[in-house]
C-alpha positions in Angstrom: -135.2 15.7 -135.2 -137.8 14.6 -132.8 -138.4 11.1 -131.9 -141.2 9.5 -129.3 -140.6 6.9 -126.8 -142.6 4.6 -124.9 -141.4 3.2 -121.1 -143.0 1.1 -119.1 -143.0 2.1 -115.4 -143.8 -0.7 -112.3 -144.2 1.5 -109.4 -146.5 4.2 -108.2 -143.2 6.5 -107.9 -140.1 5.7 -109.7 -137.2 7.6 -111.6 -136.2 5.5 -114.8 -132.7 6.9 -116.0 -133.0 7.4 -119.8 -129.5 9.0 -120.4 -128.4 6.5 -122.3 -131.4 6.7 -125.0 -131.1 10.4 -125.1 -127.4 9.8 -125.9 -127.9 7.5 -128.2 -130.2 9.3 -130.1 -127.5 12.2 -130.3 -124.9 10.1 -131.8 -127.0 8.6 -134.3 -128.5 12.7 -135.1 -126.4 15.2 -137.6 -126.2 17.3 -135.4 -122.2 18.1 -133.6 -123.2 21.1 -131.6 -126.9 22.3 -130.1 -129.5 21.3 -127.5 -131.8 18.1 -126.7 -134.9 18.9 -125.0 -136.8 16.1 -123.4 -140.2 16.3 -122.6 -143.0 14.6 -121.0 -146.4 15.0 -122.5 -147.9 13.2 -118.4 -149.2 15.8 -116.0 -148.3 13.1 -113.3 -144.6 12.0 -114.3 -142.0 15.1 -115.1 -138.2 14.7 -116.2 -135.1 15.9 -114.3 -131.5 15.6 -114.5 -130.3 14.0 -111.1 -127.5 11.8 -109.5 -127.3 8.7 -111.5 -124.0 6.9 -109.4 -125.9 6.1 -106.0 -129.0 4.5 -105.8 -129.9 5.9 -102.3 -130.4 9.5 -104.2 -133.4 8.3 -106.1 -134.7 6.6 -103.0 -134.5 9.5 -100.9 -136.0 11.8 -103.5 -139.4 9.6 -103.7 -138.9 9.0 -99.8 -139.2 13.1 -99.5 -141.3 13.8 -102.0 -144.1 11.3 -99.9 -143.5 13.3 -96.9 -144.1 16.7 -98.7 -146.7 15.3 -100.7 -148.9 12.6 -98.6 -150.6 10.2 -101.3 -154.1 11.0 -98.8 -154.7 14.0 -97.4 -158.4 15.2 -95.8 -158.6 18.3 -97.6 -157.9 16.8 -101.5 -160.8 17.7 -104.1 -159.1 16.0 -106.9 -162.0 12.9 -107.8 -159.3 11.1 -108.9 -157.1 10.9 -105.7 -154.2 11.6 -107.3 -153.1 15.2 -106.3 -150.0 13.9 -104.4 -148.6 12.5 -107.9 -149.5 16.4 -109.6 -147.7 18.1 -107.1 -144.9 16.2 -107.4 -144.7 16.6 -111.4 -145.4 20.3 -110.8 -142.0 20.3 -108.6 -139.8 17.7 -111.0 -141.3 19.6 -114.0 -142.2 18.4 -117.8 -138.9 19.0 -119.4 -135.2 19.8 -119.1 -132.9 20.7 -121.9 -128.9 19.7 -122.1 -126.7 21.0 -124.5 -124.7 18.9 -126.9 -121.3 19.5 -127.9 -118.8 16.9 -129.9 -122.0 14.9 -130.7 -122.6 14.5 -127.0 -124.6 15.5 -123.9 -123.0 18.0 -121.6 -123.7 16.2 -118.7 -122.1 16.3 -115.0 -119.9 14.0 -113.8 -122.5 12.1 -111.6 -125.9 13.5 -113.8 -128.7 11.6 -115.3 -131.4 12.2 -117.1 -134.8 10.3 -115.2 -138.5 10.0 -116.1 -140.4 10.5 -113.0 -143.5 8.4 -112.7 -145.4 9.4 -109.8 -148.6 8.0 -110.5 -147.6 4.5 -112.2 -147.2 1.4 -113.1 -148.3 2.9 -116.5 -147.1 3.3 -120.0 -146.0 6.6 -120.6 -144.6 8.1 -123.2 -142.0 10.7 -123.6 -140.4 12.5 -126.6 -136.4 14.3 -127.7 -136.0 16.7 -129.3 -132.6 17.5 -131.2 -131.5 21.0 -132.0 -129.1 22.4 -133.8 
């Protein structure tokens, strides 16, 4: 089963948690035991699986990221002027995969799965994969 899906994002950087569609989608699949891959098709957003219980951790992610990444920086090529937001996809990554078991994601106590936007607001897209 794959399925694609469309998120708004309303910020240059932002982490959207999307656990709750990926689950979703697991319950409603056939499948009891296997793997979900989600991937993002943006070579300026990424997907990771991250601490989804306190908000500071998502703050202090895009806080870091802009201090290893400045937005400007004198020695940039890129015409667009986007590099920073690259970078920062290059080090989140496109995709992460998560095993299912019972019909659900084998998640951490305090995980969740984010799309990254790091070059927004923009629609973006972003697709699951089911496995098993």
């Amino acid at each position: 089963m794959l399925k694609k899906f469309t998120i708004e994002t309303n910020h240059r950087d932002e982490m959207n948690e999307i656990t709750r569609i990926v689950g979703k989608l697991v319950e409603e699949s056939d499948v009891k035991e296997g793997t979900a891959i989600i991937y993002c098709p943006h070579t300026t957003a990424g997907i990771t699986i991250n601490e989804n219980a306190d908000p500071d951790v998502k703050r202090d992610m895009i806080r870091r990221f802009d201090e290893t990444y400045p937005w400007k920086h004198t020695l940039d090529r890129h015409e667009e002027g986007n590099t920073a937001a690259h970078m920062k996809a290059s080090t989140i990554g496109a995709s992460c995969h998560v095993i299912i078991t019972n019909r659900k994601l084998l998640l951490g106590r305090w995980q969740g799965i984010y799309f990254c936007e790091f070059d927004g607001p923009r629609t973006r897209n972003f697709y699951v994969k089911i496995t098993g």
